[in-house]
C-alpha positions as CSV (number, residue, x, y, z in Angstrom):
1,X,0.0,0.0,0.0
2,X,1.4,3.3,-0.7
3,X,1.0,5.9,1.8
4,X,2.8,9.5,2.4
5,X,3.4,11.6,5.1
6,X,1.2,13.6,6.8
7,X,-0.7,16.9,5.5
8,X,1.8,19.9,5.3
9,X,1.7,22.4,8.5
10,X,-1.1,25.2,8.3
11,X,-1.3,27.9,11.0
12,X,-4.6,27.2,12.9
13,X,-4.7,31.2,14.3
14,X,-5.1,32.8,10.8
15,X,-8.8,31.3,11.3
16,X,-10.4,32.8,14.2
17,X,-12.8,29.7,15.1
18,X,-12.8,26.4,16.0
19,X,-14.6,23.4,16.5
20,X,-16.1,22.7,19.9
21,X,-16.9,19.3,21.7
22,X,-20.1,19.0,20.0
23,X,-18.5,19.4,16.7
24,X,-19.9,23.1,16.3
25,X,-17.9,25.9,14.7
26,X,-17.2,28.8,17.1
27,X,-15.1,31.8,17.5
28,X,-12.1,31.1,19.9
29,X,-12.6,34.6,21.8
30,X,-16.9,35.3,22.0
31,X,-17.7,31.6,20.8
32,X,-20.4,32.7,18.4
33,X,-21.2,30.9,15.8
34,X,-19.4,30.9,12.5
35,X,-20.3,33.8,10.3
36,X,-19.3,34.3,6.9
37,X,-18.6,37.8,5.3
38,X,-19.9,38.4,1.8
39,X,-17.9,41.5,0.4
40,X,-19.1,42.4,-2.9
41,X,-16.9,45.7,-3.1
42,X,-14.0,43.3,-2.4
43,X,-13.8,39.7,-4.2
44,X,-10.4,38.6,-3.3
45,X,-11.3,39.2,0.8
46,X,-13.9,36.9,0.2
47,X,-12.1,34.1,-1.9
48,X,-9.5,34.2,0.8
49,X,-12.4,33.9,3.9
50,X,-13.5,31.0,1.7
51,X,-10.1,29.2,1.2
52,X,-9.3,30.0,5.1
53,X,-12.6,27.8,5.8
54,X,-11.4,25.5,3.3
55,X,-8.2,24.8,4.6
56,X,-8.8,24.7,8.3
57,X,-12.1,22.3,7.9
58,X,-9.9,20.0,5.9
59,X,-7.1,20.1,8.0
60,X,-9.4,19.4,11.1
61,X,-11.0,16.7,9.3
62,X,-7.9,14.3,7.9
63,X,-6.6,14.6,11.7
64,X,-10.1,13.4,13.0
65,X,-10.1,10.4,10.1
66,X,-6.8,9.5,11.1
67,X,-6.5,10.3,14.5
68,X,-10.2,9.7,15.9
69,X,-11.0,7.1,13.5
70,X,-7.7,5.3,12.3
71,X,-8.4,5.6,9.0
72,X,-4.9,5.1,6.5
73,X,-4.4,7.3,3.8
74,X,-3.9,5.8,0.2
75,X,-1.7,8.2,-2.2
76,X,-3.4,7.1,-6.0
77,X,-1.0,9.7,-7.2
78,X,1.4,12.2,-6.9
79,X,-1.7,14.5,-5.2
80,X,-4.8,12.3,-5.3
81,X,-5.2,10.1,-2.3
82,X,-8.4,8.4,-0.5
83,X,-8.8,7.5,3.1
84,X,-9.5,4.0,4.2
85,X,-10.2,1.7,7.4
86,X,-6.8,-0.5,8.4
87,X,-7.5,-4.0,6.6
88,X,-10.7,-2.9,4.3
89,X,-9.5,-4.5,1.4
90,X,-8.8,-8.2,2.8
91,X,-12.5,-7.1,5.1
92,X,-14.6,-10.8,3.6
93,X,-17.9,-9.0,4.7
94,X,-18.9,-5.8,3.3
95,X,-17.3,-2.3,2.0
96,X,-19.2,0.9,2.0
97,X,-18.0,3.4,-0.8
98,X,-18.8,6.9,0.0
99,X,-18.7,9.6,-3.1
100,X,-18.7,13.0,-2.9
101,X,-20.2,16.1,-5.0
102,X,-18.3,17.9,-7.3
103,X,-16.5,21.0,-5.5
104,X,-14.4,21.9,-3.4
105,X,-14.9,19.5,-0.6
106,X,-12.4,17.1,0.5
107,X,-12.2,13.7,2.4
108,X,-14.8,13.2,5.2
109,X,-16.8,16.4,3.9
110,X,-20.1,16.8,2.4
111,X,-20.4,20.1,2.3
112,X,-18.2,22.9,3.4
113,X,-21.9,25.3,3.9
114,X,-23.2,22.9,6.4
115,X,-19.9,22.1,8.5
116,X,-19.5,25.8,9.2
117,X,-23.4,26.8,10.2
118,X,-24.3,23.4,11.3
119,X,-21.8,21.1,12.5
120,X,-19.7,17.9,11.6
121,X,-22.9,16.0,12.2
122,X,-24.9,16.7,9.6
123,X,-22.1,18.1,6.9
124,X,-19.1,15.6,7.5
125,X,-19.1,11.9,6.6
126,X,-18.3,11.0,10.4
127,X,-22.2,9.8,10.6
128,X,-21.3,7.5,7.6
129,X,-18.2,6.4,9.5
130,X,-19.8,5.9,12.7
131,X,-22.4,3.9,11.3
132,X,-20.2,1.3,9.7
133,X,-17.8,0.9,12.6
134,X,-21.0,-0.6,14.3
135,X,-21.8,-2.5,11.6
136,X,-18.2,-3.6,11.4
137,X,-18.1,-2.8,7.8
138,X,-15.0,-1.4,5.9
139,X,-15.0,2.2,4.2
140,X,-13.4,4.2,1.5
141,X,-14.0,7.1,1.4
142,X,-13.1,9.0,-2.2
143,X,-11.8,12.1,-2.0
144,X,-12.3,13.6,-5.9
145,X,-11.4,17.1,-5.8
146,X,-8.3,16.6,-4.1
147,X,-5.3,16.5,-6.9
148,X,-6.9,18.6,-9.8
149,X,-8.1,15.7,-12.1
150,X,-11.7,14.8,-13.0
151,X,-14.0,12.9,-10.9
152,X,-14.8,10.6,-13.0
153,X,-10.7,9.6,-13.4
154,X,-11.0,9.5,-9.8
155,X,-13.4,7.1,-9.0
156,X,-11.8,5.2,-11.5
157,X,-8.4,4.8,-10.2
158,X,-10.0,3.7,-7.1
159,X,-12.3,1.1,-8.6
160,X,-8.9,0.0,-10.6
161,X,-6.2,0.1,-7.9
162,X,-8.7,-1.0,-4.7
163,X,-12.4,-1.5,-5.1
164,X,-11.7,-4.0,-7.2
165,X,-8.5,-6.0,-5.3
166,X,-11.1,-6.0,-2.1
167,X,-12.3,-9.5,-1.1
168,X,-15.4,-8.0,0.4
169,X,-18.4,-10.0,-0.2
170,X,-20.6,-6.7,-0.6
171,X,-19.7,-3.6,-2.0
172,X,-22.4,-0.3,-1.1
173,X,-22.0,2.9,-2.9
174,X,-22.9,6.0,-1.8
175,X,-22.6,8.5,-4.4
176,X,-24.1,12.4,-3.8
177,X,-24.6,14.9,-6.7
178,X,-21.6,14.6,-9.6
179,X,-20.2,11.6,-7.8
180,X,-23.6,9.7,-9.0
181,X,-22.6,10.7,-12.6
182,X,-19.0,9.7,-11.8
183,X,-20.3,6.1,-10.7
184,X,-22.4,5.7,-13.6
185,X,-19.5,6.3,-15.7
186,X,-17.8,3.5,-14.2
187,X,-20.1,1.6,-14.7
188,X,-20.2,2.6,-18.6
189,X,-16.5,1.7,-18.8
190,X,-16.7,-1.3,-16.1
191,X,-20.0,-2.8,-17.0
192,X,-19.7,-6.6,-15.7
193,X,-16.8,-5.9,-13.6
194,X,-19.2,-3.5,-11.3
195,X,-22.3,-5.8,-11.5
196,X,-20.1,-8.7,-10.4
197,X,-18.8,-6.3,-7.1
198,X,-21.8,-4.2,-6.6
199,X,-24.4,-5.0,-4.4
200,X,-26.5,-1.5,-4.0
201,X,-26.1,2.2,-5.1
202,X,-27.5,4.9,-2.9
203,X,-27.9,8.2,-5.3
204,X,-27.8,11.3,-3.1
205,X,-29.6,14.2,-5.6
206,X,-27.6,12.5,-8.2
207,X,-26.5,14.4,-11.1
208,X,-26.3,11.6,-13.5
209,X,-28.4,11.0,-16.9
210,X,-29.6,7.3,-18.2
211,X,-30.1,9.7,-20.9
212,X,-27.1,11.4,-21.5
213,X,-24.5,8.7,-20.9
214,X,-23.9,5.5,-23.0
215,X,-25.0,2.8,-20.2
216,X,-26.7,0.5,-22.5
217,X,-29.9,-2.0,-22.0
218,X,-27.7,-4.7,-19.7
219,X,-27.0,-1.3,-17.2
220,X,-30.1,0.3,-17.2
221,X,-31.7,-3.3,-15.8
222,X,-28.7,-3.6,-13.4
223,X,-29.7,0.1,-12.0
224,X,-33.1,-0.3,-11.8
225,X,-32.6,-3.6,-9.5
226,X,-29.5,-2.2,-7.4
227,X,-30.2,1.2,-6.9
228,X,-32.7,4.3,-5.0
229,X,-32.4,7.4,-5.5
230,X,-33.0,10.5,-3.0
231,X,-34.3,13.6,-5.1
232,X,-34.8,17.1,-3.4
233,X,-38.9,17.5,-3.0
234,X,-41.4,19.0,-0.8
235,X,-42.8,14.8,-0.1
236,X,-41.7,13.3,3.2
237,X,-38.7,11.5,3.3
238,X,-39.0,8.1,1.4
239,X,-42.4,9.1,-0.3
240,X,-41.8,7.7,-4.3
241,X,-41.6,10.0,-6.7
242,X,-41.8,8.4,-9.8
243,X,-40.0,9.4,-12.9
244,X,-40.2,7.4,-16.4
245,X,-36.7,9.1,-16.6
246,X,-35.3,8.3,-13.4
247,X,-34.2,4.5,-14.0
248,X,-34.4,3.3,-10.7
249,X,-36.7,3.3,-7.7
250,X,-36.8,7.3,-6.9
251,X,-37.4,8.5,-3.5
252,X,-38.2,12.2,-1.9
253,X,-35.0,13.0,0.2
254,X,-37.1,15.2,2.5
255,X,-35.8,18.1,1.6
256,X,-35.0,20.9,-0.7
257,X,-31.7,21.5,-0.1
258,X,-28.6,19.5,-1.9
259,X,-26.1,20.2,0.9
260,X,-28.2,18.9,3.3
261,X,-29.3,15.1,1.4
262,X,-26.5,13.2,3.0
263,X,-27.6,13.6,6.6
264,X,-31.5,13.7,6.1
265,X,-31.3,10.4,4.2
266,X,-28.6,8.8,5.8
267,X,-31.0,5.9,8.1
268,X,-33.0,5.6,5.1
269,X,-29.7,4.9,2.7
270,X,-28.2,2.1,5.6
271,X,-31.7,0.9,6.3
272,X,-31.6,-0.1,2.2
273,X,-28.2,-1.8,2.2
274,X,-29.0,-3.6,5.1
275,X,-31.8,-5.0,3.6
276,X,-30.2,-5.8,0.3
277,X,-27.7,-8.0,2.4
278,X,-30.8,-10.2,3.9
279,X,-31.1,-13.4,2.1
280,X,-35.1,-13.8,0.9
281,X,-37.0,-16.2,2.4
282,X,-38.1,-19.1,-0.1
283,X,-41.7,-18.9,-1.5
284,X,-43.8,-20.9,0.4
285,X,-45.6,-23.6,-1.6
286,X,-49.0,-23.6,-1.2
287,X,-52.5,-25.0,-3.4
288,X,-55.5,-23.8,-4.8
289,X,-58.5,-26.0,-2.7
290,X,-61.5,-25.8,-4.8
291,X,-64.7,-26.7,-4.2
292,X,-64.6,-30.0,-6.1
293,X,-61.5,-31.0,-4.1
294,X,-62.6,-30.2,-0.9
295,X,-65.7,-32.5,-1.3
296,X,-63.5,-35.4,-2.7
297,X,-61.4,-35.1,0.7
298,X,-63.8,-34.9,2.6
299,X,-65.8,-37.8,0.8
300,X,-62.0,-39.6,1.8
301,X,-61.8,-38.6,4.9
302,X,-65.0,-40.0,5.5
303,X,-64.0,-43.4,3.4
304,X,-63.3,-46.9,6.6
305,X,-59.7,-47.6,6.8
306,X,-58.6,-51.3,6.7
């Protein structure tokens, strides 16, 4: 496995907040919440608030991954790595793959918006994590922004170089806005390879097209049988909301907000794979009595014995 050293030093007092206990973003000195400052008279002050977030959110989060939760990090590349449990790709069980959106979000993070007003709860992947360390499941988690190459080249080398070296039994997907489009990519280029592997997809307000990329007959079917998809919508969570163009089973994600899809659908997505995972029960045999039959048992039944 080829790892690197750690992230190079950044100096935590250029930002003037910090994460508290709960996981909530607060200013060091009056511990209010974070508050970000729109400057339209001055663009580059604003870029630079944005990257300062950036930075010290992703810094924060590869030392919780590695630290908190002892995940390895796996260098693809020269700049493209992913994040991994110890032992996930000789795990015989199962292996959750989570996929980000397109952005500027790195590993661990959903969404930058909802970290900084909301908390690591409901905008980091710790949830995600959390969830299959108690299901003693393994985890990748992508990271396709990092590096400056395309998603789908991403998800690719991963698929290449571990998804598909992993003797996991099951294989889950998790794939949220471009990263649905990225998967289905894959599984343009991979067809059998990720039919074979793949047990369940879990689209997040996916951003992919059945219509617009080449999957063919054999991976529409596949889809339709191995996938939900969450959509933004005023429904309840898990109400249908059918589609002739969605392609798979498609599902209200309880909300109207992209950021947010992750952590309002996340029971309902684990709640999915675990039942993909149950065997079915056999039919149970069972015969027609009509009325002519039941009279000739009974006449039977009624028949001496000798």
């Amino acid at each position: 496995m080829m790892l690197r050293g750690s992230e190079p030093s950044y100096n935590q007092t250029d930002f003037p907040y910090c994460f508290n206990e709960e996981g909530y973003l607060r200013h060091r000195e009056t511990y209010e919440p974070y508050r970000f400052t729109f400057k339209l008279d001055d663009v580059s002050e604003t870029e630079r608030q944005h990257q300062t977030l950036c930075h010290y959110i992703t810094h924060q989060m590869y030392n919780l991954l590695e630290e908190k939760f002892n995940l390895i990090r796996f260098y693809l590349e020269e700049e493209s790595f992913v994040f991994l449990t110890p032992g996930a790709l000789e795990h015989p069980e199962s292996l959750v793959v989570l996929i980000q959106d397109w952005g500027s979000m790195r590993c661990g993070v959903w969404s930058w918006k909802i970290v900084a007003h909301e908390g690591l709860e409901l905008g980091s992947q710790i949830p995600y994590l959390r969830w299959a360390a108690l299901e003693s499941r393994a985890v990748i988690l992508m990271n396709p922004n990092e590096g400056g190459q395309p998603l789908e080249r991403h998800v690719q080398l991963v698929w290449d170089r571990l998804i598909s070296k992993s003797f996991a039994e099951h294989v889950f997907v998790v794939a949220h806005g471009y990263g649905g489009l990225a998967f289905v990519d894959l599984l343009c280029n991979w067809l059998e390879e990720v039919q074979d592997r793949v047990k369940a997809v879990a689209f997040l307000d996916s951003s992919h097209s059945l219509w617009h990329q080449p999957l063919g007959k054999a991976g529409r079917d596949w889809l339709k049988s191995h996938s939900r998809s969450w959509i933004l919508s005023t429904k309840p969570l898990n109400r249908s909301v059918g589609s002739l163009k969605a392609g798979c089973p498609q599902l209200s994600a309880g909300t109207q907000c992209h950021d947010s899809v992750p952590a309002v659908c996340m029971e309902s997505v684990f709640r999915f794979f675990t039942k993909i995972m149950k065997p079915k029960a056999p039919p149970i045999p069972f015969e027609i009595i009509t009325r002519s039959k039941s009279r000739a048992t009974d006449r039977n039944n009624n028949s001496p014995t000798y």
